[in-house]
C-alpha positions as CSV (number, residue, x, y, z in Angstrom):
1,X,-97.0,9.6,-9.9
2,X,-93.7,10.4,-11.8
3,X,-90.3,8.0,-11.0
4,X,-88.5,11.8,-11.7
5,X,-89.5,15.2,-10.8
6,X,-87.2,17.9,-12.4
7,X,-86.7,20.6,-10.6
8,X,-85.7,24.0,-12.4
9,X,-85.5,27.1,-10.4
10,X,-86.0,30.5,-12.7
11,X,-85.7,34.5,-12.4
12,X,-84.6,36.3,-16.5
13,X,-83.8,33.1,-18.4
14,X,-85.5,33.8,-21.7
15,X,-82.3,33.5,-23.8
16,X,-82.0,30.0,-23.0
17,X,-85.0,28.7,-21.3
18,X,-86.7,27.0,-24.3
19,X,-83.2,24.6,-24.7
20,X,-83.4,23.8,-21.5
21,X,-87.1,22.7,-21.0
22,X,-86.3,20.9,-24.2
23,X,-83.7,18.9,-23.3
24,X,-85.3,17.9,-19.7
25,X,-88.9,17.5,-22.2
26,X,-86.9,15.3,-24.8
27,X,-85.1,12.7,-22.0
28,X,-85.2,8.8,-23.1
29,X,-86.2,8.3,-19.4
30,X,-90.6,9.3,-20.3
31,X,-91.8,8.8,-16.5
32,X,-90.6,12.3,-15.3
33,X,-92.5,15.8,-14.4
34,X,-90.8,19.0,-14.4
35,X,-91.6,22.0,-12.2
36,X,-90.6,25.1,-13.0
37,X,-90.2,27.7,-10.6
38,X,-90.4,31.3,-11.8
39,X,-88.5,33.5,-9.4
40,X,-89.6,37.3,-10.0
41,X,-88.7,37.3,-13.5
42,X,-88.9,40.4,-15.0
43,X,-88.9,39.3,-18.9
44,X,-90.3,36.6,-20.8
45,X,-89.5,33.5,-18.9
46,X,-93.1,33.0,-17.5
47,X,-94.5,33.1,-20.9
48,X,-92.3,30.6,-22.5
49,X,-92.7,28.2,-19.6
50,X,-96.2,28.2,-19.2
51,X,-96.1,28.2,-23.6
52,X,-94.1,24.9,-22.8
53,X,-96.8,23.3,-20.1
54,X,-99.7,23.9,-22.6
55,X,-97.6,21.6,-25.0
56,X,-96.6,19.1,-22.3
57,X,-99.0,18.0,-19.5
58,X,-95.5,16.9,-17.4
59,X,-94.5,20.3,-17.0
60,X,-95.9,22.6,-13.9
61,X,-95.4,26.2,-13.6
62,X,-95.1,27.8,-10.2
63,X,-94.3,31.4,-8.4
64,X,-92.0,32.3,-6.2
65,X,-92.8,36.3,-5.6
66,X,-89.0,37.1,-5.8
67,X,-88.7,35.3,-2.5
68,X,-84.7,34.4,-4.0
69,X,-82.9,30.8,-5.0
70,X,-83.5,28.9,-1.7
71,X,-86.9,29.7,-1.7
72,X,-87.4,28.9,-5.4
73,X,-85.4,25.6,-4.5
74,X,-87.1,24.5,-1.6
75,X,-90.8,24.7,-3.5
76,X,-89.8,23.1,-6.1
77,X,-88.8,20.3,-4.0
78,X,-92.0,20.6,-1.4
79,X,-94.2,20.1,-5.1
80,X,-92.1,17.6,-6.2
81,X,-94.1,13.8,-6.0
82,X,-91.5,11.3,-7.3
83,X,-89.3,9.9,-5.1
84,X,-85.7,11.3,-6.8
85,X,-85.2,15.1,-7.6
86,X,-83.3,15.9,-10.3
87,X,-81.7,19.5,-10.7
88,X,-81.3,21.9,-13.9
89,X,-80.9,25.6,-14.1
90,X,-83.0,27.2,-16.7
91,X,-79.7,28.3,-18.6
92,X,-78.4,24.5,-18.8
93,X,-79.0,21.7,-20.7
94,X,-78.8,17.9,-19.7
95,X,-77.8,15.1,-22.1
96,X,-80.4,12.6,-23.4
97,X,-79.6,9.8,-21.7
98,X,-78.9,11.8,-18.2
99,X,-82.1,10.4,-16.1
100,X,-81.7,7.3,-17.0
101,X,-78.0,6.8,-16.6
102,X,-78.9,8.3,-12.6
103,X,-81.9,6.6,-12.1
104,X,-80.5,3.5,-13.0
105,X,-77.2,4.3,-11.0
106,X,-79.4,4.8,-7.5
107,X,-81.4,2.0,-8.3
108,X,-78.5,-0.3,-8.1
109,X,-77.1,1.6,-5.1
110,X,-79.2,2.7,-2.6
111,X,-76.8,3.8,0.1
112,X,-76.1,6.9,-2.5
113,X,-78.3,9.5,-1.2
114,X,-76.6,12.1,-4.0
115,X,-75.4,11.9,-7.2
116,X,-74.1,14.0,-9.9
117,X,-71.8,14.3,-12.7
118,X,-68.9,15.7,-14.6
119,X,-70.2,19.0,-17.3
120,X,-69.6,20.4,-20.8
121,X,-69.1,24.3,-20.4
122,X,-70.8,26.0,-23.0
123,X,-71.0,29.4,-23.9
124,X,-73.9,31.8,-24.8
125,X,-73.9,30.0,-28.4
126,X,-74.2,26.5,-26.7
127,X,-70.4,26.0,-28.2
128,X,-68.4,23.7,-25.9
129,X,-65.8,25.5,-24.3
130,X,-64.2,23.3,-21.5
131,X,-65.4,20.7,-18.9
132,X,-65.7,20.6,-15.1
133,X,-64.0,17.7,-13.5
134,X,-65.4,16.2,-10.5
135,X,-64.3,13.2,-8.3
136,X,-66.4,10.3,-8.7
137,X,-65.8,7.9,-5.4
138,X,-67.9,8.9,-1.7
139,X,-64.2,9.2,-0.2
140,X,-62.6,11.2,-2.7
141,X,-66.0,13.8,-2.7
142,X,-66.2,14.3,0.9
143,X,-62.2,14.7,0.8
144,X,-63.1,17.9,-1.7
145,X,-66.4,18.7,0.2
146,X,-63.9,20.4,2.6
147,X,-62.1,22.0,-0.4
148,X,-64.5,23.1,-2.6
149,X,-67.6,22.4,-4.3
150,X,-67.4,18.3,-5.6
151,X,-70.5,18.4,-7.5
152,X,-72.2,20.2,-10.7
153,X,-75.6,21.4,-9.4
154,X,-77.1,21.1,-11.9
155,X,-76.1,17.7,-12.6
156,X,-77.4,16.4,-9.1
157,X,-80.5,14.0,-8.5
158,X,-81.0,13.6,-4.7
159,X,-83.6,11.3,-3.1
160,X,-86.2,13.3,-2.1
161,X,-86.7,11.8,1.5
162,X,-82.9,12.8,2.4
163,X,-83.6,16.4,0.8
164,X,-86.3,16.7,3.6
165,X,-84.8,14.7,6.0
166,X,-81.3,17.6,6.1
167,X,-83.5,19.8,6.4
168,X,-83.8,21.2,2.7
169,X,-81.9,24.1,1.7
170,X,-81.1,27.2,4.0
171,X,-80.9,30.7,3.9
172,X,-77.9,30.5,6.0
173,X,-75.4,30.7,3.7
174,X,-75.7,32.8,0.5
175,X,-74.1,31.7,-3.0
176,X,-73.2,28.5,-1.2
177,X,-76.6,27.0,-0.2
178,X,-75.8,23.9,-2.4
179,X,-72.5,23.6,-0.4
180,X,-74.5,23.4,2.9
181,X,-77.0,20.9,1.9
182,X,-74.2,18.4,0.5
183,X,-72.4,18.7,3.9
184,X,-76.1,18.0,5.7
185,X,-76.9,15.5,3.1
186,X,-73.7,13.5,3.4
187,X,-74.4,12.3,7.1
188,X,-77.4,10.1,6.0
189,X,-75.7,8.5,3.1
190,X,-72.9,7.9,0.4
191,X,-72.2,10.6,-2.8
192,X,-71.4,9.7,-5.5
193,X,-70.5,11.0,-9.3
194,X,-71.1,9.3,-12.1
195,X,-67.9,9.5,-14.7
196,X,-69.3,11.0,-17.9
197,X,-70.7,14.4,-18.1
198,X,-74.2,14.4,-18.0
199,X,-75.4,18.0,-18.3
200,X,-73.9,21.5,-20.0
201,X,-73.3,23.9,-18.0
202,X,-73.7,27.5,-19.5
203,X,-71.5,30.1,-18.7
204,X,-72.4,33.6,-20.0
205,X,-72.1,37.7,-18.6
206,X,-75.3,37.5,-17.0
207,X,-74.8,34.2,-15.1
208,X,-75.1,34.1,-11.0
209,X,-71.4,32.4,-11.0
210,X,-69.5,34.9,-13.3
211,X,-71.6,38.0,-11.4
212,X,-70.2,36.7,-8.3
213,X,-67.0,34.8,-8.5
214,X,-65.2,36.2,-5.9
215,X,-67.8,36.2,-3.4
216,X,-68.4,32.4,-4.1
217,X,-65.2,31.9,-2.9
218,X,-65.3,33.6,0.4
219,X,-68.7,32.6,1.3
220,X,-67.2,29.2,0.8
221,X,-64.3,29.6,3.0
222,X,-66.3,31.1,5.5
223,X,-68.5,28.1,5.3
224,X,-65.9,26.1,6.0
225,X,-65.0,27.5,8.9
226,X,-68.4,27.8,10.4
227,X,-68.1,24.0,10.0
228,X,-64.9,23.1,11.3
229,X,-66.1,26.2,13.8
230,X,-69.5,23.7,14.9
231,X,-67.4,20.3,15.1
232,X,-64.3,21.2,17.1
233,X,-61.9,21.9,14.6
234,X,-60.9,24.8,15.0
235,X,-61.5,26.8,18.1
236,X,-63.4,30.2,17.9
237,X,-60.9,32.5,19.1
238,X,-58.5,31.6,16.1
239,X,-61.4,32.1,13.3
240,X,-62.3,35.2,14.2
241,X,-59.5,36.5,13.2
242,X,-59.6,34.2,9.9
243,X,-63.1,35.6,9.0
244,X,-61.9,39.3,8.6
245,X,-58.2,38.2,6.9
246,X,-60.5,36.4,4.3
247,X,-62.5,39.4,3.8
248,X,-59.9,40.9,2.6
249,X,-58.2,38.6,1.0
250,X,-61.0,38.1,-1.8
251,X,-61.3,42.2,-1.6
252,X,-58.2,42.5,-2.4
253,X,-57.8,39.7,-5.2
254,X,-60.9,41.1,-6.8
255,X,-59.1,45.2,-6.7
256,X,-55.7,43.4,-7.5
257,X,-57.6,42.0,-10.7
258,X,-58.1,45.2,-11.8
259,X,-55.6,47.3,-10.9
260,X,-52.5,45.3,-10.8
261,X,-49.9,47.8,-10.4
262,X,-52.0,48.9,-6.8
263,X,-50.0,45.7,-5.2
264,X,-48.8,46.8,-1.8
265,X,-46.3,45.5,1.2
266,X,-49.7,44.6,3.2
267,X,-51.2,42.6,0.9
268,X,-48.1,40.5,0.8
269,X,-48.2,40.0,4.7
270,X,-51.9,39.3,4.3
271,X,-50.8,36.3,1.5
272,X,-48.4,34.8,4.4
273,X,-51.2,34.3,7.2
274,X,-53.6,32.7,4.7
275,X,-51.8,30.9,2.6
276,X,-51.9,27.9,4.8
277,X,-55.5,28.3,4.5
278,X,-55.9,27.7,1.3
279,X,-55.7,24.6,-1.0
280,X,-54.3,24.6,-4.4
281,X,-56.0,26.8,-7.0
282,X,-56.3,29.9,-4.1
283,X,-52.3,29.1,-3.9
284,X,-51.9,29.2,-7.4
285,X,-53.9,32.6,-8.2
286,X,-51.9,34.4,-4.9
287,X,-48.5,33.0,-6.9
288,X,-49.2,34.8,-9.8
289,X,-50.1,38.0,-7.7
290,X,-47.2,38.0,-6.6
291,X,-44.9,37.2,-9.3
292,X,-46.9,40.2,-11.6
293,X,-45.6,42.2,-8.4
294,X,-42.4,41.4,-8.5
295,X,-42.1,42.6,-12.5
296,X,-43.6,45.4,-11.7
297,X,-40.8,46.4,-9.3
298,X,-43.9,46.4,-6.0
299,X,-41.7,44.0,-4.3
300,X,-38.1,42.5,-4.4
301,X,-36.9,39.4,-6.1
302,X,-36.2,37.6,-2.5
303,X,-39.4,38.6,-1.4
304,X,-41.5,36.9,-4.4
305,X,-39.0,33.7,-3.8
306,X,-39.5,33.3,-0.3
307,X,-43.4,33.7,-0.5
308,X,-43.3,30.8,-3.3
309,X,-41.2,28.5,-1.0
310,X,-43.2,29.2,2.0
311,X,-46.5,28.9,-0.6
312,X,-45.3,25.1,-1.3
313,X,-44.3,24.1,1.9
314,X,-47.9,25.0,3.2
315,X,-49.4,22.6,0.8
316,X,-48.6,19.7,3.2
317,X,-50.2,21.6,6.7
318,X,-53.3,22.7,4.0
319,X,-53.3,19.1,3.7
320,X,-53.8,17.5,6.7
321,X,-56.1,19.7,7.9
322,X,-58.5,19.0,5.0
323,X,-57.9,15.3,5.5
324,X,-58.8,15.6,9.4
325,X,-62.0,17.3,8.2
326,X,-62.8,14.7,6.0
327,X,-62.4,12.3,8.3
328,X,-64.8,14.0,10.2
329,X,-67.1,14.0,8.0
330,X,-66.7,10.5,7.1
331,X,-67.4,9.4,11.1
332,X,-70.7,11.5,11.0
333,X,-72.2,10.1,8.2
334,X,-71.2,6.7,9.7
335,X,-68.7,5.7,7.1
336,X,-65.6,3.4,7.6
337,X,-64.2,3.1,4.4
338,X,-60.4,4.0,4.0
339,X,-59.8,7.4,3.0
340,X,-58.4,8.3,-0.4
341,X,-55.3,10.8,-0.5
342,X,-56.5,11.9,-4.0
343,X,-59.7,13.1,-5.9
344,X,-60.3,10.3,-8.2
């Protein structure tokens, strides 16, 4: 049996599904299988794949009959043998050392139930463009669980036993399934990051996250709220009017986007109820909305002020709330370490 089984989920990777079996194929850590999980791919993916297992007796080739991501996740995992699971999307690479450097990690620490890592952005050329940040400590993830997304999927290696014991993925909650597990995952254990990027992380025209940005972002918000929905936070009767103001929010960012010069007295009132909603980065991209407004002559100078004052002074309410969520989620995992106000 295998210390590592790799799980890649596939559907129309060709392009770049040789580099990535390569670089799982080519790890200094040997004792490792990899299972790759062809998701109704319509071009060559299958081929190369099953090209690959002929060459390497660690790599397995299974069908998912188009049955989508979750599904392609949660066999991979239910074939899986080795106690840790280690993630990679069939456009990403990891670095050589990558298994190691996390088996070795959760070796030494087996209260961490997840663990991932920083990434290199590359682009369709496998040129480094950028890098994702992530926060390393348990307090500082579950303080941007609430936020956003702490973690590089495809950097993650979870034990296997709390994958099944959360339940696995779900179908409940599309583009942000990896979202959901990390909040189910978190009450049986510590997260963790290590420091150094450990994977590349491709973005290109075709990819999942560039097809569906905006969408990604509501679905997380709405997530959010669903949670803080479950545990009390928030009471019903105030989120369902949330859910449809965040509808239209990301609607109208993404029509905004295009057509700035369409900017109307609505979609400032919409800003005000929601910006108290949001955490930094939505602030910031509402900001600029407004201010391309404002040269545009859509709305008065007084108007953009006012909506950047009120924008700042919701940072410190935006605040609070996510640190009373993280607390929450600290108390069901069990946790009593001190909470972090930033996301080292």
């Amino acid at each position: 049996m295998s210390s590592i089984s790799v799980v890649m989920p596939v559907r129309n990777a060709e392009r770049f599904l040789d580099e990535a079996i390569a670089s799982v194929t080519s790890q200094t850590f040997r004792d490792i299988e990899l299972i790759v999980v062809i998701d109704a791919s319509t071009d060559r993916s299958e081929e190369i794949a099953r090209a690959s297992a002929r060459q390497d007796a660690r790599i397995r080739v299974a069908q998912n009959y188009g049955l989508g991501l979750v599904d392609a996740l949660n066999t991979g995992c239910a074939l899986a043998e080795a106690a840790l699971v280690a993630r990679l999307d069939g456009d990403d690479r990891m670095h050589p050392t990558r298994l190691q450097r996390q088996q070795d990690f959760l070796e030494a620490n087996p209260q961490v139930v997840a663990l991932g890592s920083p990434a290199v952005i590359i682009d369709e050329a496998s040129r480094p463009i950028g890098r994702i940040a992530v926060p390393v400590a348990d307090a500082a993830l579950r303080a941007r669980l609430v936020r956003g997304n702490p973690f590089v999927h495809s950097s993650m290696m979870l034990r296997r036993s709390a994958v099944a014991a959360s339940g696995g993925y779900r179908n409940d909650f599309p583009l942000v399934e990896d979202v959901d597990l990390w909040f189910r995952i978190a009450q049986l254990g510590r997260l963790a990051n290590l420091p150094e990027p450990l994977v590349d992380y491709r973005r290109h025209s075709a990819s999942v996250s560039a097809a569906n940005d905006e969408r990604q972002r509501l679905a997380h918000h709405l997530y959010i709220l669903a949670w803080q929905c479950r545990e009390g936070l928030i009471e019903e009767a105030a989120a369902a009017p949330l859910r449809l103001d965040l509808a239209r929010l990301f609607e109208r960012i993404g029509a905004l986007s295009l057509e700035p010069g369409q900017f109307q007295a609505s979609d400032l009132a919409l800003f005000q109820r929601l910006v108290p909603r949001l955490g930094g980065g939505e602030t910031r991209r509402l900001r600029r909305i407004v201010a391309g407004a404002r040269r545009q002559g859509r709305i008065g100078a007084a108007a953009a002020i006012r909506f950047g004052l009120e924008a700042t002074a919701s940072r410190l309410a935006y605040d609070l709330r996510s640190r009373r969520s993280a607390r929450r989620l600290s108390r069901l995992s069990g946790e009593s370490s001190a909470w972090e106000s930033s996301d080292r």
